[in-house]
C-alpha positions in Angstrom: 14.0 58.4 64.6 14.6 60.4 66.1 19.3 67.2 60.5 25.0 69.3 62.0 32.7 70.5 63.8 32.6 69.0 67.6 36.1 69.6 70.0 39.7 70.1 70.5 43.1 68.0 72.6 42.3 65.0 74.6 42.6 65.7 78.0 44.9 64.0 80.5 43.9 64.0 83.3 40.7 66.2 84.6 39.9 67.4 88.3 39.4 71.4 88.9 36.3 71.5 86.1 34.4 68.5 88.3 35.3 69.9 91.7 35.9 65.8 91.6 38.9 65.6 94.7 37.7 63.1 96.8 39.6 60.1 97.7 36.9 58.1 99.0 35.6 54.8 97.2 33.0 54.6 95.4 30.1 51.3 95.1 31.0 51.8 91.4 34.9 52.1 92.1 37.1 48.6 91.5 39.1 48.1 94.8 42.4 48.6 92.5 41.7 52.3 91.9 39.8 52.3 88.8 36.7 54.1 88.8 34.0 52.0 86.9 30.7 53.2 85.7 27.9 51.7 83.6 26.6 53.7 80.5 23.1 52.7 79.5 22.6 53.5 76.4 20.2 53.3 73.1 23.8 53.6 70.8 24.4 50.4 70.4 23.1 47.1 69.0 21.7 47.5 65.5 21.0 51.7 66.2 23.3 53.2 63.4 24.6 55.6 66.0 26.6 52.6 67.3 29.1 52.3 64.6 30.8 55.8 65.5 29.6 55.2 70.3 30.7 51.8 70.6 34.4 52.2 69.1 34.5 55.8 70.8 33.9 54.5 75.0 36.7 52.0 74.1 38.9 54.4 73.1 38.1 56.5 75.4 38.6 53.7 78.2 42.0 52.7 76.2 43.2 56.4 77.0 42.2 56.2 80.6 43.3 52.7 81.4 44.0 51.9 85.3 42.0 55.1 86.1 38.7 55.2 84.2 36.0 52.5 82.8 32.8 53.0 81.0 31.1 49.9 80.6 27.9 49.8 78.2 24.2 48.6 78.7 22.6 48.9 75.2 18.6 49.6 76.1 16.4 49.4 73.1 15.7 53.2 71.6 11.9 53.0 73.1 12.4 52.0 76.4 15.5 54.2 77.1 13.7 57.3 78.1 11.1 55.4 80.6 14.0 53.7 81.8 16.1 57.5 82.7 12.4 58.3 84.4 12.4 55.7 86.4 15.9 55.8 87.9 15.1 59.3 88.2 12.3 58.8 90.6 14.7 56.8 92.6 18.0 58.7 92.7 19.6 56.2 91.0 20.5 57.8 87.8 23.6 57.3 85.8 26.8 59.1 85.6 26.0 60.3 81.9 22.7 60.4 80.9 21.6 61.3 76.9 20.7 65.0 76.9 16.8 65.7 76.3 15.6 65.4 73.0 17.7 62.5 72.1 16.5 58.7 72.8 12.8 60.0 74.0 14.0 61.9 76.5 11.2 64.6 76.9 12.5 68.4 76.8 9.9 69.5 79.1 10.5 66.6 81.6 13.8 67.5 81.8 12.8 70.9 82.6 10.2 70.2 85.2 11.7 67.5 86.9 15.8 68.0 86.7 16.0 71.7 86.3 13.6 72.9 88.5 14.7 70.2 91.4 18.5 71.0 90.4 19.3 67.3 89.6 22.0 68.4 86.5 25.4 68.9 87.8 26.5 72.5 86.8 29.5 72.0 83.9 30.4 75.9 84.2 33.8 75.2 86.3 34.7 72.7 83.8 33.7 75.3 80.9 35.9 77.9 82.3 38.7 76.0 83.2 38.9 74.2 80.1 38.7 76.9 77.6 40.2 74.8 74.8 37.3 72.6 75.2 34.6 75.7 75.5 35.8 77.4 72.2 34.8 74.0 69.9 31.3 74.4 71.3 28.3 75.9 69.2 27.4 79.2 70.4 24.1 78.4 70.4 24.2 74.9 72.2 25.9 76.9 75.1 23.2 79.6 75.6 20.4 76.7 75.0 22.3 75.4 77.6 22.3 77.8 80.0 19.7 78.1 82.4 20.1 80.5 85.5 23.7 80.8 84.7 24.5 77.4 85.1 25.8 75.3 82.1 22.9 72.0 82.4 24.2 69.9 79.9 26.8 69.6 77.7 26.5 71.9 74.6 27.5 70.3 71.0 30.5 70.8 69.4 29.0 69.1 65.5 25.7 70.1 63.2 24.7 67.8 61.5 22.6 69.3 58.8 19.8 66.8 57.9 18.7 66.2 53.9 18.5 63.0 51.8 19.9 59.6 49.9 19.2 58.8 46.6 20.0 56.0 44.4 21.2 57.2 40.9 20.5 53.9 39.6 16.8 54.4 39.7 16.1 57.9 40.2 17.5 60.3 38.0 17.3 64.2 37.4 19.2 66.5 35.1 18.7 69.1 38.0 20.6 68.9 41.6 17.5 68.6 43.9 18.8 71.5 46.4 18.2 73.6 43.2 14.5 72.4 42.8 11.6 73.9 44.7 9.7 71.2 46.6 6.9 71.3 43.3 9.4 70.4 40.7 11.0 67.6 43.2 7.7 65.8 42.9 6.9 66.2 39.7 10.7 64.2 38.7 9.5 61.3 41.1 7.6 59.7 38.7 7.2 55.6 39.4 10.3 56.4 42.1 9.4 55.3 45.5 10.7 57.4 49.1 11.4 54.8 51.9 9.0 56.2 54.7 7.9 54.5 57.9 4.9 54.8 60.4 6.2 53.1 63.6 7.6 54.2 66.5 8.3 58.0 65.3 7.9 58.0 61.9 11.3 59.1 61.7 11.9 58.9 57.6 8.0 60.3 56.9 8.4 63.3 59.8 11.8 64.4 57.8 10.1 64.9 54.6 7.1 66.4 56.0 9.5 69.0 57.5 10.9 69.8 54.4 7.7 70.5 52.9 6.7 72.4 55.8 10.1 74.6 55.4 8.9 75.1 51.7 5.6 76.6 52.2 5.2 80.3 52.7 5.9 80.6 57.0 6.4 77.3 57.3 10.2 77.7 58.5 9.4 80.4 60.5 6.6 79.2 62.1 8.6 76.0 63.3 11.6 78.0 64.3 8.7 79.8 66.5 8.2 76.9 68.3 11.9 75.8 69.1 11.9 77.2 73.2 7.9 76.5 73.5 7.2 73.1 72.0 4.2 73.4 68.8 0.8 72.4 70.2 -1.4 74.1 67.0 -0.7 71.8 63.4 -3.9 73.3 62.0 -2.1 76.5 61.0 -2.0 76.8 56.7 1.8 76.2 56.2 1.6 72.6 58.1 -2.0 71.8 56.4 -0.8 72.2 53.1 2.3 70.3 53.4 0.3 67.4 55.1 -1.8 67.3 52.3 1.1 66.7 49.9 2.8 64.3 52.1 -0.2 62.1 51.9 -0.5 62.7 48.3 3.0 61.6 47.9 2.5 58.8 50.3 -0.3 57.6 48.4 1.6 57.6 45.4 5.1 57.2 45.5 6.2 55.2 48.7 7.9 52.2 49.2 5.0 49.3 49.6 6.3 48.7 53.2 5.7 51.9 54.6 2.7 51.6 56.5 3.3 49.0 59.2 7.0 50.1 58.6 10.0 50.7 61.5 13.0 52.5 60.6 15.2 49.3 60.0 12.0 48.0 57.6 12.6 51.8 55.4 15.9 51.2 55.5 16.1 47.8 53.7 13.7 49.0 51.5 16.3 52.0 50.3 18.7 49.2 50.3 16.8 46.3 48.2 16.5 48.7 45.2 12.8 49.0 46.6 13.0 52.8 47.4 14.7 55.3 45.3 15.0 58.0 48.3 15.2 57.7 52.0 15.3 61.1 53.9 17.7 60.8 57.1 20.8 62.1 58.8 24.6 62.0 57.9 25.0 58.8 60.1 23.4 56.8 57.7 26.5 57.0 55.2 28.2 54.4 56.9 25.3 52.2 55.1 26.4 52.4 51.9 30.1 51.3 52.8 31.4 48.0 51.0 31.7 46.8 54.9 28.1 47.0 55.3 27.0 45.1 52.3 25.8 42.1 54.1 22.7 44.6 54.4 22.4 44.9 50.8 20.1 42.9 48.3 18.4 43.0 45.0 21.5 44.3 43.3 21.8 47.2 45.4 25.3 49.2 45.1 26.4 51.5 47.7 28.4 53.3 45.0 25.2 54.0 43.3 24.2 56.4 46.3 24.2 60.1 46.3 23.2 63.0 48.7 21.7 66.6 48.8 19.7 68.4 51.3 15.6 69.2 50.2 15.0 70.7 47.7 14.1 74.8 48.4 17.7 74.5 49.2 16.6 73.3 52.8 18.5 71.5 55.5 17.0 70.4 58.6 19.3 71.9 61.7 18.7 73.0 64.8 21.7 74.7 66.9 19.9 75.3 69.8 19.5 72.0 71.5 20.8 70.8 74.6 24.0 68.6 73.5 24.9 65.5 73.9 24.9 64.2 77.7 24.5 65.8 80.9 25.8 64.8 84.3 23.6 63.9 87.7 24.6 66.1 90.5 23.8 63.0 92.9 26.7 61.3 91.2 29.9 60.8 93.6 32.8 63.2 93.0 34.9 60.1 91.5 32.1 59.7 89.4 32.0 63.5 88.1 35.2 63.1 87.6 35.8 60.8 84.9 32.3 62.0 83.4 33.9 65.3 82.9 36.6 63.6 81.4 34.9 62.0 78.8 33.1 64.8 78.1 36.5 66.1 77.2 37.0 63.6 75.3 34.2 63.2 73.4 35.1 66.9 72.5 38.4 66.8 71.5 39.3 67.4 68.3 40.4 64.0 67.3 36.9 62.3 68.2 34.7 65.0 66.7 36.6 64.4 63.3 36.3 60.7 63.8 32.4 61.6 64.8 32.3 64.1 61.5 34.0 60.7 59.1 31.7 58.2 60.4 28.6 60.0 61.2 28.9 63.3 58.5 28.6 66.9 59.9 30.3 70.2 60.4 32.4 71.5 63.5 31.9 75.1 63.0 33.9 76.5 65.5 37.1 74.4 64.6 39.0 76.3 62.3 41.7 73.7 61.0 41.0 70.3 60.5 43.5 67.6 60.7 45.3 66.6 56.7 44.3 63.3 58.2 40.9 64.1 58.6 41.3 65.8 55.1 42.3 62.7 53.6 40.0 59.7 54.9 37.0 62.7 54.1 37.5 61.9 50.9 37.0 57.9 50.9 33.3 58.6 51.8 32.2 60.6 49.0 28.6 61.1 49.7 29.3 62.6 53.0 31.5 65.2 51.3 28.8 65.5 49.0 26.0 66.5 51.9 28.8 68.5 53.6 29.0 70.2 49.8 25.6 70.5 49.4 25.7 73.2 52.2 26.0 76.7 50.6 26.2 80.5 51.8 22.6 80.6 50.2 20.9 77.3 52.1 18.3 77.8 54.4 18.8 75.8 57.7 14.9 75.2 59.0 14.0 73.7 61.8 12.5 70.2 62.3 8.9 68.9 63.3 11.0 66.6 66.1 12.6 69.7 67.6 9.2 71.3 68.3 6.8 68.3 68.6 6.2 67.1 72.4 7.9 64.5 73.3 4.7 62.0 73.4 3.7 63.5 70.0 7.3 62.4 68.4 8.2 59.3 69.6 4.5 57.6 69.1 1.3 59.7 68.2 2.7 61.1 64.4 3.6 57.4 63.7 0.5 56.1 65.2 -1.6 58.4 63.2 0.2 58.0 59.7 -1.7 54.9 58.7 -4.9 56.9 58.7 -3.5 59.7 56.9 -2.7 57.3 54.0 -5.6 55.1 53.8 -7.8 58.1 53.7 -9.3 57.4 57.1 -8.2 61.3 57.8 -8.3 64.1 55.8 -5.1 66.7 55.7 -6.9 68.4 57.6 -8.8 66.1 60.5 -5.3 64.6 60.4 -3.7 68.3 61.8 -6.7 68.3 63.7 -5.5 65.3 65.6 -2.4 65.9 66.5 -3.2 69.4 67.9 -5.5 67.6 70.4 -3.3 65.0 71.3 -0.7 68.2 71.8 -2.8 69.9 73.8 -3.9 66.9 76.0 0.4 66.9 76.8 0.0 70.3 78.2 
């Protein structure tokens, strides 16, 4: 499903950045003056990302009370990007749409259809005239985000390095994993099973094959390769081999729901002592809080869990995305208006620590963090421990879900998984596959 410090002051009130001065209403403006929008969005329901969203748009409406509204239409994960198409076709988008490569939103559909027909409202104004807001950004995001000088979405403030959960209880090494290669790792696994999944993206499985990917010879460089371009080749060596010990591993060590499995099905199997290890991102922490034991079983303990990044000393990161939401430039000014004040918002320093406490992460361009933030930190261990895990000497590679097409993510690797397992497809017809089913994207 588809591994990492996020913004500064809360704004008060936002109009040069938007170029958002009209007076006139709005058919999504209350008749007493508040302008109200409707957010569809896959953060919310049972997705994880909900616990940090849902709180956050209430907040952010609590700040903005008699003036602003965000109301929220939770769409199921799978049917969110088909859903942005559609409205897109129609000129009916909404005020804040998830940026591309988030919720199944397709990179190069974004390109072909809202860049080149210049549907993304330009955010440089509200850049430059909010440089408080600007200097939390990642370098990185902002150049990703730059196309033709104008700033089409907007750029991330957190990174949130991606590695894995174990349960000390059952799986146990005298050596931290980071400081293992990816050889070693396996060999400790022993009857331990990994909480994988095959449907809808594969999400938990695609993780760990990007780890092994990052640990073969080229592997990481050959993904990083492929960040701007989109991979459409898997039969090169460094993906071969590490298919052929995923399904090894697979075969041999995962959780006896995998095949058939969504992410929610992995998930319970991590926490129903049925999986040792589940590979996924920072978000998950919240999981192992006492206030989410109701999702517990089998004497599972959320004290019990630990995290590190891959072994190789590998985290899965990749800077050079395009953020978080982006703004239609069909919108009415009104409506810019209070979407460039969320986006201030959702980058001021107060909600990227709350982001960083509840969802894990670094702000790397925020130099100070709050003694507040400082001090709740510390009541979720194990996200200080994958924020700790982090070292001068880690290697941040690239993963398979921020070079695979879109249709290749969010359905074919899944699809194809069962296959893989059952033997049905060798390593290598398996590569084979999803290189045609790449190429048939072109």
């Amino acid at each position: 499903m588809k591994i990492s410090k996020v913004v500064l002051l809360v704004m008060g009130i936002l109009s040069i950045g938007c170029t958002a001065c009209s007076s006139k209403k709005t058919d999504r403006e209350e008749n007493d003056g508040v302008t109200e929008v409707t957010l569809p969005t896959y953060l919310a329901g049972e997705n994880v990302g909900a616990v940090f969203f849902l709180p956050h748009i209430e907040r952010f409406n609590q700040k903005y009370a008699g003036k602003y509204k965000i109301n929220i239409e939770a769409v199921p994960q799978a049917s969110y990007a088909e859903k942005i198409k559609q409205l897109a076709q129609q000129r009916k988008l909404p005020v804040l749409v998830h940026s591309p490569g988030s919720g199944g939103i397709d990179v190069q559909w974004f390109r072909d259809v809202i860049i080149k027909n210049n549907m993304a409202y330009d955010l440089s104004e509200f850049l430059q005239s909010h440089p408080e807001v600007k200097e939390n950004l990642v370098p990185e995001s902002i150049d990703y985000c730059t196309v033709k000088g104008k700033v089409v979405c907007m750029p991330i403030a957190v990174l949130k390095p991606i590695g894995l959960y174990y349960n000390t209880a059952l799986y146990k090494s005298a050596k931290n994993i980071q400081d293992m290669s990816m050889k070693e790792f396996i060999s400790t696994l022993g009857a331990n099973k990994l909480a994988f999944q095959t449907v809808d993206n594969g999400w938990t499985t695609g993780l760990f094959l990007s780890a092994l990917i990052a640990n073969q010879p080229g592997g990481m460089e050959l993904i990083k390769s492929a960040v701007d371009s989109k991979l459409y080749d898997y039969t090169a060596e460094p993906v071969a081999a590490a298919v052929k010990q995923l399904q090894n591993v697979m075969q041999s060590n995962a959780a006896s729901n995998s095949v058939g499995a969504a992410y929610a099905d992995a998930a319970n199997a991590f926490m129903s002592d049925k999986a040792s290890i589940i590979c996924n991102g920072s978000w998950m922490a919240s999981e192992f809080d006492s206030k989410s034991k109701d999702k517990w079983s089998n004497g599972f303990k959320g004290t019990d869990v630990r995290a590190a990044i891959y072994p190789g000393n590998v985290a899965l990161v990749n800077p050079r995305v395009y953020g978080e939401f982006w703004i239609p430039d069909s919108a009415e000014e009104k409506e810019k208006e209070l979407a460039c004040a969320y986006l201030a918002f959702r980058d001021s320093q107060p909600e990227i620590e709350q982001l960083i406490l509840t969802e894990g992460g670094t702000a790397p361009a925020i130099a100070h963090y709050s003694d507040e933030f400082k001090a709740k930190q510390k009541e979720t261990p194990v996200l200080a421990e994958l924020a700790e895990s982090v070292n001068k000497d880690t290697i941040f590679a690239v993963s398979l879900y921020d070079v695979m097409p879109s249709t290749i993510a969010d359905t074919e690797f899944g699809k194809t998984l069962p296959k893989l397992v059952d033997g049905t497809l060798t390593p290598e017809e398996f590569c084979t596959e999803l290189t045609k089913k790449a190429e048939a994207t072109k």
